[in-house]
ZAPA-298531 format. One line per field, with one value per residue (C-alpha): residue in one letter; z, y, x. Coordinates in pm, 1 decimal. Layout:
<pts>
rest = A/...
up = Z/...
north = Y/...
east = X/...
</pts>
This chain:
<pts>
rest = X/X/X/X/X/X/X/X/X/X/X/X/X/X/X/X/X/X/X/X/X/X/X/X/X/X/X/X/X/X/X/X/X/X/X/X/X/X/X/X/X/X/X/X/X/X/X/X/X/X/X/X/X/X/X/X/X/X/X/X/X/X/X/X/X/X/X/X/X/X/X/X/X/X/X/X/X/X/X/X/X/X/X/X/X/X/X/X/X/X/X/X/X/X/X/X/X/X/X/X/X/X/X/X/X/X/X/X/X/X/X/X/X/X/X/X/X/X/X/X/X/X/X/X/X/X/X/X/X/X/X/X/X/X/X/X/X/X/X/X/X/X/X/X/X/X/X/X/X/X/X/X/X/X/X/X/X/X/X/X/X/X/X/X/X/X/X/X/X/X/X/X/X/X/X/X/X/X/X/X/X/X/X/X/X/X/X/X/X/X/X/X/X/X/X/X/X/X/X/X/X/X/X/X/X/X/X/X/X/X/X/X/X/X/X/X/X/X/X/X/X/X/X/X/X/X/X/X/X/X/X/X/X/X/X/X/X/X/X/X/X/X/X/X/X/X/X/X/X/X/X/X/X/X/X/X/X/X/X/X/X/X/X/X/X/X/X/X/X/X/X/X/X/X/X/X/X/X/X/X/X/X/X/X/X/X/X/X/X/X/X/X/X/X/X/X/X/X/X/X/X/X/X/X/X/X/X/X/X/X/X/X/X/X/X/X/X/X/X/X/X/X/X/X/X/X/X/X/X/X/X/X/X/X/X/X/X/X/X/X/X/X/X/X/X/X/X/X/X/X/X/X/X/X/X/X/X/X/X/X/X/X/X/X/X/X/X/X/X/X/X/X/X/X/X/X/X/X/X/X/X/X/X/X/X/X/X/X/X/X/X/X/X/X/X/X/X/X/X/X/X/X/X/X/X/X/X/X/X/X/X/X/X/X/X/X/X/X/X/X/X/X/X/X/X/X/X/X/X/X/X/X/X/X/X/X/X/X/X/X/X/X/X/X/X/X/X/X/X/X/X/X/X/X/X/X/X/X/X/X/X/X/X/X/X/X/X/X/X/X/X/X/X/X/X/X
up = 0.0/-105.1/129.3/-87.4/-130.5/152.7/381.1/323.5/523.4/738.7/710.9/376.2/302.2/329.5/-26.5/-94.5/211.0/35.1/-312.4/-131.3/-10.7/-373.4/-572.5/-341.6/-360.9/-64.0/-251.6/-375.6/-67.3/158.5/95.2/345.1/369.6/479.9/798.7/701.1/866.4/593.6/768.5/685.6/566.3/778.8/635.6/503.9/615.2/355.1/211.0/183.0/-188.3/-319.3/-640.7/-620.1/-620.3/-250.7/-166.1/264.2/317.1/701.8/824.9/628.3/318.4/100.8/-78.5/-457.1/-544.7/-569.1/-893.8/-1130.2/-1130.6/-1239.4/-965.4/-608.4/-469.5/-742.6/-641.6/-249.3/-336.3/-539.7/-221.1/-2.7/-242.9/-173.7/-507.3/-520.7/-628.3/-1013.8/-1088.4/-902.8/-1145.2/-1462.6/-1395.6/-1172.2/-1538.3/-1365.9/-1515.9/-1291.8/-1375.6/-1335.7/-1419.9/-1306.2/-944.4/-883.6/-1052.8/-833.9/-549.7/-619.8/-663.6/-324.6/-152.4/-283.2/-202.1/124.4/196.7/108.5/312.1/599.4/731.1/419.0/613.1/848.2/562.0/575.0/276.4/174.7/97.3/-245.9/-440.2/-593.7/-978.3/-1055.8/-736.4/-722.4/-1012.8/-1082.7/-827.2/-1027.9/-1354.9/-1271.7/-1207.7/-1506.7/-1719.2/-1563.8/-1684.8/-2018.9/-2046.4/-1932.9/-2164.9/-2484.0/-2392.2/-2637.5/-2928.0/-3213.4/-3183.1/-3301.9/-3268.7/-2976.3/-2918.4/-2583.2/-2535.4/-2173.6/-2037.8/-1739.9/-1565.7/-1698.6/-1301.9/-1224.0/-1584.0/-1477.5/-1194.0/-1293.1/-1589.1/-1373.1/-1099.1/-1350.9/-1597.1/-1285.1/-1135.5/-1318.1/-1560.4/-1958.1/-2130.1/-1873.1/-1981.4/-1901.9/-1687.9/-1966.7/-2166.9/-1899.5/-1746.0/-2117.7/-2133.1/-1800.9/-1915.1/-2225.8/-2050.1/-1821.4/-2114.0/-2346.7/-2031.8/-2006.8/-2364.7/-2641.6/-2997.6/-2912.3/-3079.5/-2989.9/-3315.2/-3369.6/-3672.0/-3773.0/-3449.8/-3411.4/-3073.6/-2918.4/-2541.0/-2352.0/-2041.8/-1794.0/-1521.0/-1290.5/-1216.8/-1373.7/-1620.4/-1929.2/-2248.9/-2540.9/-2888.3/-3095.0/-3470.1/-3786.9/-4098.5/-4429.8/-4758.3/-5096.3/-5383.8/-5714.5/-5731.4/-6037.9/-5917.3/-6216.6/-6084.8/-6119.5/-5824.5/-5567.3/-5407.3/-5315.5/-4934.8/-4697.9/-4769.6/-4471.9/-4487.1/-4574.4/-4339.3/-4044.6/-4117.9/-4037.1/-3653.8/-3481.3/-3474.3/-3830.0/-3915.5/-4124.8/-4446.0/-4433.7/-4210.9/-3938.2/-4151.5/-4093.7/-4445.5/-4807.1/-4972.6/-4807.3/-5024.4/-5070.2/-5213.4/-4830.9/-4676.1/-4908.0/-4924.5/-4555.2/-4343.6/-4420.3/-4359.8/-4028.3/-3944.0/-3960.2/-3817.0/-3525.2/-3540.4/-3486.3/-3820.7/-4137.9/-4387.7/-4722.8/-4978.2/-5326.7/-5619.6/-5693.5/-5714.8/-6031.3/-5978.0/-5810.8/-6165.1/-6292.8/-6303.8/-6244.6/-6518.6/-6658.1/-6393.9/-6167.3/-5936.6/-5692.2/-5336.8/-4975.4/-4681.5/-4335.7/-4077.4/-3725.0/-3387.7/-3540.0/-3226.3/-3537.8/-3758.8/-4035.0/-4241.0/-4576.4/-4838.2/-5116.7/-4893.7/-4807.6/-5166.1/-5242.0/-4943.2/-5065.7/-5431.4/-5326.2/-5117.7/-5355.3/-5685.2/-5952.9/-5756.3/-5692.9/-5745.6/-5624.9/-5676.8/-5669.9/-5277.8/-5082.9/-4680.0/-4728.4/-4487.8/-4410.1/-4664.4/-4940.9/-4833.3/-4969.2/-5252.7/-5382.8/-5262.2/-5482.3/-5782.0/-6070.1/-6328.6/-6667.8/-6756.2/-7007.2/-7027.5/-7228.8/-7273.7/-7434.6/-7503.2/-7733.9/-7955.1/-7936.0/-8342.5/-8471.6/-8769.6/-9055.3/-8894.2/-9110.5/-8969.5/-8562.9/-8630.3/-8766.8/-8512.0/-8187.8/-8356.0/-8400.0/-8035.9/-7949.1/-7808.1/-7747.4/-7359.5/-7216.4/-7025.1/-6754.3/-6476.6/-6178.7/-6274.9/-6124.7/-6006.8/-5783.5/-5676.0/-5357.6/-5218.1/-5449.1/-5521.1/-5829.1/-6055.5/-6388.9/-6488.0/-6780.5/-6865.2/-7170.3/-7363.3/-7469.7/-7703.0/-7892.7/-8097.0/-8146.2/-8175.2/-8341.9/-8420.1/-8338.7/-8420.2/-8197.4/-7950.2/-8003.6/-7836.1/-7806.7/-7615.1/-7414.9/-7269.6/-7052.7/-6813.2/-6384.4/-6278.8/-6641.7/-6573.1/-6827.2/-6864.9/-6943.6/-7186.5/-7361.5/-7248.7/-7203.6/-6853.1/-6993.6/-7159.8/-6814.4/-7067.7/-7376.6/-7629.2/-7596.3/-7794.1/-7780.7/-7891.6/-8213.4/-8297.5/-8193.5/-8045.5/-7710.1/-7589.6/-7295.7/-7092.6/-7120.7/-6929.4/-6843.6/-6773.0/-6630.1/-6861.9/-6706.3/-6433.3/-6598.1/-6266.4/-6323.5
north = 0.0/292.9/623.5/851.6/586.1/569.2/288.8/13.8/-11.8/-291.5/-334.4/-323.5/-69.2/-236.2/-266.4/-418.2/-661.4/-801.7/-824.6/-1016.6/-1233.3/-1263.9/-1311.6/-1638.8/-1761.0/-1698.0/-1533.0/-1802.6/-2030.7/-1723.1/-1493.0/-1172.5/-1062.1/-1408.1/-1267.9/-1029.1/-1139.9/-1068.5/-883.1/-977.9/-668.7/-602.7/-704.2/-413.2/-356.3/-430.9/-117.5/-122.4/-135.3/55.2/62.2/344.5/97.1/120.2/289.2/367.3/452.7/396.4/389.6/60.4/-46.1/-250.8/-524.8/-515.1/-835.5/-860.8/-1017.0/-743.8/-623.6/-698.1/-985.9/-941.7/-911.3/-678.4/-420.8/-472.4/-380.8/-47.2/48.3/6.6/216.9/492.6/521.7/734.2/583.0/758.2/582.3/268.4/238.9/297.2/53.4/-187.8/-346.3/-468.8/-370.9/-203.6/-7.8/306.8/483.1/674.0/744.4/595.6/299.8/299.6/335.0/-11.1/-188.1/-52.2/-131.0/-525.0/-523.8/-400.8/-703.1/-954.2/-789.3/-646.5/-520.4/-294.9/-41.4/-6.9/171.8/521.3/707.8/919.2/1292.8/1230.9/944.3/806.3/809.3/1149.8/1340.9/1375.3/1544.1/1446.7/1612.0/1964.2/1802.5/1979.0/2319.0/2291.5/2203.0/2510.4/2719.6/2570.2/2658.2/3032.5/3081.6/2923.9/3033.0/3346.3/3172.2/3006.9/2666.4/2347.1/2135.7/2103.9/1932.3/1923.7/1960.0/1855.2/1903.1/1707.6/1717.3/1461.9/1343.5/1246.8/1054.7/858.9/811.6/668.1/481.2/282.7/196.7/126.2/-63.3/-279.3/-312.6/-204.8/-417.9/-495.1/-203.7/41.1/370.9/578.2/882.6/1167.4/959.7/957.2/1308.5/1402.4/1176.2/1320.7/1669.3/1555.5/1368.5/1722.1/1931.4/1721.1/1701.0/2103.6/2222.2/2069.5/2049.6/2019.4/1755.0/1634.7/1580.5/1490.3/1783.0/2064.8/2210.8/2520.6/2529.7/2423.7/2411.2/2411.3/2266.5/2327.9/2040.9/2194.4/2546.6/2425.1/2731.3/2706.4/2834.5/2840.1/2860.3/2999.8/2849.7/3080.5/3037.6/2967.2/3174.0/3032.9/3294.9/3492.3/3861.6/4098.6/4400.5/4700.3/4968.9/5044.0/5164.3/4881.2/4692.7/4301.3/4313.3/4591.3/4807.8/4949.7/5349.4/5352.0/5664.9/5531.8/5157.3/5079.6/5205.0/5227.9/5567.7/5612.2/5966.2/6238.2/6104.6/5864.1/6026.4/5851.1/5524.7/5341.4/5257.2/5338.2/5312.5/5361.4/5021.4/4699.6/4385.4/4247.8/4507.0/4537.5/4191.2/4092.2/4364.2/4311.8/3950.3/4083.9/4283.9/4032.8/3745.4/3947.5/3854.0/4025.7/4011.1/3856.8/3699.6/3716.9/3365.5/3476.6/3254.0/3474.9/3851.3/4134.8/4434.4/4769.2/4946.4/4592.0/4519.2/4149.3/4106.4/3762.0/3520.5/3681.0/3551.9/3264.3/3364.9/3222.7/3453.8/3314.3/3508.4/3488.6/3444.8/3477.2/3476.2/3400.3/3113.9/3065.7/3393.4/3409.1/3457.9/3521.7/3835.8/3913.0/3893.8/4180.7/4370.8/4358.7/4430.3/4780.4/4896.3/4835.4/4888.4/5005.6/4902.0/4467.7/4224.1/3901.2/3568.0/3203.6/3249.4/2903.7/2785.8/2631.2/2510.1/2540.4/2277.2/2477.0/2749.1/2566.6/2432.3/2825.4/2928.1/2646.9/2638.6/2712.0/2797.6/2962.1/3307.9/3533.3/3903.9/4208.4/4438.3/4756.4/4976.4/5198.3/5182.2/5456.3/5403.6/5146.7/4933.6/4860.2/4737.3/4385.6/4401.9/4471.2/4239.5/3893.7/3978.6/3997.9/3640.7/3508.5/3510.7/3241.3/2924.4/3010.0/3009.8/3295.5/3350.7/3598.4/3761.9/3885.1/4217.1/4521.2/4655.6/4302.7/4251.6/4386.1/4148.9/3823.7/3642.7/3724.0/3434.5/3360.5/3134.7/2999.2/3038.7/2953.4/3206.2/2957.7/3189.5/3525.1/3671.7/3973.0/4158.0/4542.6/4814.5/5190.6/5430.8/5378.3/5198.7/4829.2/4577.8/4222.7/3900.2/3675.3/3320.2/3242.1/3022.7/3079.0/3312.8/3503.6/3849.1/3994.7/4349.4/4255.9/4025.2/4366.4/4618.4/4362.3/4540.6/4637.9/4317.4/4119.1/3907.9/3759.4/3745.8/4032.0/4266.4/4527.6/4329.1/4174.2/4517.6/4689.6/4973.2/5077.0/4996.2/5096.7/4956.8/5139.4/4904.2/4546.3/4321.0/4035.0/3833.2/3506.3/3247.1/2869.0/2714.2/2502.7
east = 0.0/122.3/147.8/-119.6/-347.1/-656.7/-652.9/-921.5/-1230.1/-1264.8/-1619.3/-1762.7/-2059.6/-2399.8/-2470.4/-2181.3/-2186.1/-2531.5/-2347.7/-2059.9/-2395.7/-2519.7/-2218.7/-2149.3/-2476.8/-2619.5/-2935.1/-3054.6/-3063.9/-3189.1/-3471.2/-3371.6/-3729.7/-3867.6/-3912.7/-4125.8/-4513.9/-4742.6/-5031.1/-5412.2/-5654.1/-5920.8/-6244.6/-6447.7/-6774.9/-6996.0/-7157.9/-7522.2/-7671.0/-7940.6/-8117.1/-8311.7/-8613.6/-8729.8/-9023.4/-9088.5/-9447.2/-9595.0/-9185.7/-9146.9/-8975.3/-9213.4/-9089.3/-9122.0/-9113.7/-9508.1/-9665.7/-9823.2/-10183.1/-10456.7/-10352.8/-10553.5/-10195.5/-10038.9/-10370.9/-10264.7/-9902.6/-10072.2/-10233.3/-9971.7/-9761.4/-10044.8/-10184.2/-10487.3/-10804.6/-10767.2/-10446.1/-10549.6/-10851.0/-10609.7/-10310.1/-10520.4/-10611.9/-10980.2/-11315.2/-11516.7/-11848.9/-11744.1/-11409.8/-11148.7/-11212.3/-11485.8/-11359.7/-10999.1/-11212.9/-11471.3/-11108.1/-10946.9/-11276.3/-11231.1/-10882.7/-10962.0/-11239.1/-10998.3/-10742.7/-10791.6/-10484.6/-10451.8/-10657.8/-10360.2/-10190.2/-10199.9/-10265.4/-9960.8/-9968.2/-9920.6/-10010.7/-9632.9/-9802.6/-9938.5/-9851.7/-10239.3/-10241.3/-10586.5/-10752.0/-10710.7/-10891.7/-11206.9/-10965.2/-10817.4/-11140.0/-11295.0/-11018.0/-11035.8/-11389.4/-11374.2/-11102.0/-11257.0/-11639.9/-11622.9/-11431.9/-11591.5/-11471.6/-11553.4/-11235.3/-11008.4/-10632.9/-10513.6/-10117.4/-9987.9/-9653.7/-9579.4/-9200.5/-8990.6/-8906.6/-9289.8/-9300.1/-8985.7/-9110.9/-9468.6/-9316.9/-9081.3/-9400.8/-9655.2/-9432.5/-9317.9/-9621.1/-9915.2/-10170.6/-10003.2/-10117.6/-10230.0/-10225.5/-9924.3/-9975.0/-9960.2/-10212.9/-10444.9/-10435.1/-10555.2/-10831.4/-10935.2/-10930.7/-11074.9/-11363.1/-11455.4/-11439.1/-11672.6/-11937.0/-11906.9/-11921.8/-12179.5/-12059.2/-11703.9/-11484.6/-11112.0/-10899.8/-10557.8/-10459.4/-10574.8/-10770.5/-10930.0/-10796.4/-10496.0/-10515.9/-10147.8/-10152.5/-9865.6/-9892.6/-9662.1/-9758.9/-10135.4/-10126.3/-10389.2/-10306.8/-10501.5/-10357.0/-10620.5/-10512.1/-10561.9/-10794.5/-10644.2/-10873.1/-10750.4/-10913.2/-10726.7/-10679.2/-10663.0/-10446.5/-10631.0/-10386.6/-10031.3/-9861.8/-9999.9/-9735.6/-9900.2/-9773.3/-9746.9/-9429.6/-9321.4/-9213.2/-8835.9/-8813.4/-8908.2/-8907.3/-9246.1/-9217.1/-9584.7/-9606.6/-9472.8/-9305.3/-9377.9/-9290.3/-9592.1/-9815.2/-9781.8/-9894.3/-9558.7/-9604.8/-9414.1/-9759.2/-10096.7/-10251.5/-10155.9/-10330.6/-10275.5/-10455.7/-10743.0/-10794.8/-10728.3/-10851.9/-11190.4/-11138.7/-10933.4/-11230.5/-11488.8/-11369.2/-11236.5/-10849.2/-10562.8/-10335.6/-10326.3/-10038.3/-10049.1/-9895.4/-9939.8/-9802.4/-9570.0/-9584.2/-9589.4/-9393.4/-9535.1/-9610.0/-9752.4/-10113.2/-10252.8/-10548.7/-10698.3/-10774.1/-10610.4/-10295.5/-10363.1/-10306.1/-10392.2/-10465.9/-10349.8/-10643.3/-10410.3/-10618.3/-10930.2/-11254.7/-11497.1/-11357.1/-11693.7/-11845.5/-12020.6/-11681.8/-11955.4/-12072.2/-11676.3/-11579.5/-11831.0/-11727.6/-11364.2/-11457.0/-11643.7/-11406.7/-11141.8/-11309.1/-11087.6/-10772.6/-10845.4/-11066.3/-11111.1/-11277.4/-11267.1/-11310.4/-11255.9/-11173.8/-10867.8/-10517.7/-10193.6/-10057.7/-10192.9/-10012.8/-9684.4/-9815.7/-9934.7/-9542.3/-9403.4/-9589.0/-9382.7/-9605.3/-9612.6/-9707.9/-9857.7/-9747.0/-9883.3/-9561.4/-9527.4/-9209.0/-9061.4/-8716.4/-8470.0/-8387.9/-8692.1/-8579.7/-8823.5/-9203.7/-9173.6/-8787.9/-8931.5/-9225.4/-8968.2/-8653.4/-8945.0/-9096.2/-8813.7/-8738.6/-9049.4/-8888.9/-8536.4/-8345.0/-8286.5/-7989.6/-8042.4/-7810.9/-7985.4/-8098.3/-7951.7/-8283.3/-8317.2/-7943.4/-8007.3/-8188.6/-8128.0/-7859.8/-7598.7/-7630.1/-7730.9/-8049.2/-8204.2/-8526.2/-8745.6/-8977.2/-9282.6/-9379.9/-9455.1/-9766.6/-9989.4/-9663.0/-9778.7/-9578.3/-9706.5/-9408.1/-9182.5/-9368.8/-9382.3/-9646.8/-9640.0/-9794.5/-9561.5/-9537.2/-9291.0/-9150.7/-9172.1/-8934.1/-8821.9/-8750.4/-8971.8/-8846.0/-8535.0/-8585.5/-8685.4/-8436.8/-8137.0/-7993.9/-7718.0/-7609.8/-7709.7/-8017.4/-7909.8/-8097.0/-8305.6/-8526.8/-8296.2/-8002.3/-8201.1/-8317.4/-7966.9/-8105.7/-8222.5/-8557.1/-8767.0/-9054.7/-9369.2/-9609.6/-9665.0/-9934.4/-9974.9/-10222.1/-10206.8/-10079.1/-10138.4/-10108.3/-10452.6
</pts>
């Protein structure tokens, strides 16, 4: 050993003591935790399981394991559980002769001769089902029949919205425990209503569509609403003056506000008529509703009149208190009061899915147009080039005059044809057919190129609308 280096340790460190111990082989005869006492867990006190399925009534838990009514014992369980006499009578799945109550209560008073200890039950504040939801029928019926006493009526659907707990809860008792079949408690509470209202009100008839009366009823604050639906009037109209928009056109001023402005006289509106408003506030007036929509099959321009037939249209009478008049004594009433601006016929009730088919009929229609030419070719020349034009496509840009409110695309669109085409000066008139949706004045004028053909481009020179008619809408 040399002076600078340490002197060795007698006792080797501890981890190398055990590899001295493993590198002779010591580790595999000897395990040096063997002495280690391996020490039991404790057993755990079981924990206590529950389903959710217990019900305690009279400090007790019943036992569920009970067959299902209409069994004498099912019926026992049901009273036990504290179900009132209504619900008894509806899941018991007995006939009795009477219902509801009265019948729950002929099957609790047989239950209770077979059994007597089931009088020893007490009768829980609430009955587990319908939280006694039952007993405010004849509340709720009398509610239903103040509010609908002054509105003409004939048909009635009843809405009910019960909280989604107590229907959980009743649909997990009665499906357990109740008859195959009984009715669930939504169902039910209906009928009842149902049942009170038909005994209170003659004439009145429950339907599943198309009501005149929709009656809301809230089953947890007990709040009645009544939905009062509107009146559907399918008819034509001919619009015989220029400057009539077909719906109300609120004041661009003021934007329609209430109290309207200055510009329109306090009207709220761009232009005092429309074909809404002379059409539908007689209607409006005489059924005694609030509002009225107007679904035309289309619509002409402001400065185009409507002749012919007229255009098909449906007016939508909202919250109307009087649902039946005489439309042959309306249609006069509107035709006086608007003579020499509309007329209307072909007056019919109609509904809500006509409403849709009127909005999406694409049909075609006959114009009367007349314009002038800046530079007029030869008559026999204006007179071949407009002719020539019957059958071709049109391909149209979205005019300029619409491109505010529809999108910028281009469409195709088919002129059916062209006759009675006459030649005054420079003012040219013709008869058009053409398909849904062509854009008429500019077949004539072009819009700067946005139509092609057009008149103007045949007759290369500038051309301007006069007036245009409406002739016809071939949608029958």
């Amino acid at each position: 050993m040399t002076r600078d280096e340490p002197e060795a340790d007698a006792t080797p460190p501890e981890e190398e003591e055990w590899q001295l111990y493993a590198s002779a082989g010591y580790a595999a005869a000897e395990d040096p935790w063997d002495d280690l006492v391996e020490i039991e867990d404790e057993d755990e006190e079981e924990e206590e399981w529950f389903d959710g399925d217990d019900f305690e009534t009279n400090g007790q838990t019943l036992d569920w394991d009970f067959p299902p009514c209409p069994t004498p014992l099912g019926i026992a369980h049901m009273i036990r559980l504290g179900t009132c006499d209504h619900c008894l009578h509806r899941v018991g799945g007995r006939r009795t002769d009477e219902a509801g109550e009265a019948g729950g209560a002929s099957l609790r008073s047989e239950a209770l001769a077979r059994d007597k200890e089931l009088e020893s039950f007490e009768t829980p504040d609430l009955c587990p089902l319908c939280e006694n939801l039952f007993e405010d029928v004849d509340n709720i019926v009398e509610r239903i029949v103040q509010q609908t006493g002054e509105l003409d009526h004939g048909s009635l659907q009843i809405g009910v919205h019960v909280p989604k707990d107590l229907i959980q809860a009743e649909d997990q008792i009665r499906t357990k425990h109740g008859a195959t079949g009984s009715r669930p408690l939504k169902a039910a509470f209906s009928e009842a209503v149902q049942t009170g209202v038909v005994a209170r009100m003659d004439g009145v008839e429950f339907v599943k569509e198309r009501p005149d009366l929709m009656i809301l009823i809230d089953c947890l604050t007990l709040r009645v609403d009544v939905d009062i639906r509107p009146v559907f009037i399918y008819g034509r109209y001919r619009k015989l003056d220029r400057g009539i928009p077909q719906t109300r056109w609120p004041c661009r001023a003021c934007r329609g506000r209430a109290e309207g402005c200055e510009a329109c006289e306090g009207s709220g509106l761009q232009y005092p008529d429309s074909v809404q408003d002379l059409i539908g506030e007689p209607f409006r007036l005489a059924l005694s509703a609030n509002f009225t929509s107007f679904h035309g099959m289309g619509r002409e321009d402001i400065d185009v009149r409507c002749l012919g037939r007229g255009r098909p249209f449906v007016l939508e009478v909202k919250r109307p208190k009087i649902r039946r008049t005489e439309l042959e004594e309306l249609m006069q009433t509107v035709n006086t009061n608007g003579a020499g601006k509309i007329e209307i016929s072909d007056l019919r009730w109609s509904n809500r899915s006509e409403v849709s088919r009127v909005k999406e009929t694409r049909a075609d229609k006959s114009y009367t147009i007349r314009f002038s030419v800046e530079e007029p070719p030869e008559e026999s020349a204006i007179i071949e080039s407009i002719s020539n034009l019957s059958g071709v496509t049109l391909e149209q840009q979205t005019p300029k005059r619409v491109s505010h409110r529809r999108a910028d695309r281009k469409r195709k669109r088919k002129v059916v044809s062209i006759d009675n085409v006459f030649v005054e000066g420079k003012e040219v008139q013709f008869s058009v057919r053409c398909e849904a949706g062509t854009y008429v004045k500019e077949l004539v004028h072009s819009d700067e190129g946005r139509t092609v053909p057009s008149i103007a481009g045949v007759l290369e020179s500038p051309c301007e609308v006069i007036w245009l008619d409406v002739e016809d809408i071939h949608a029958d």
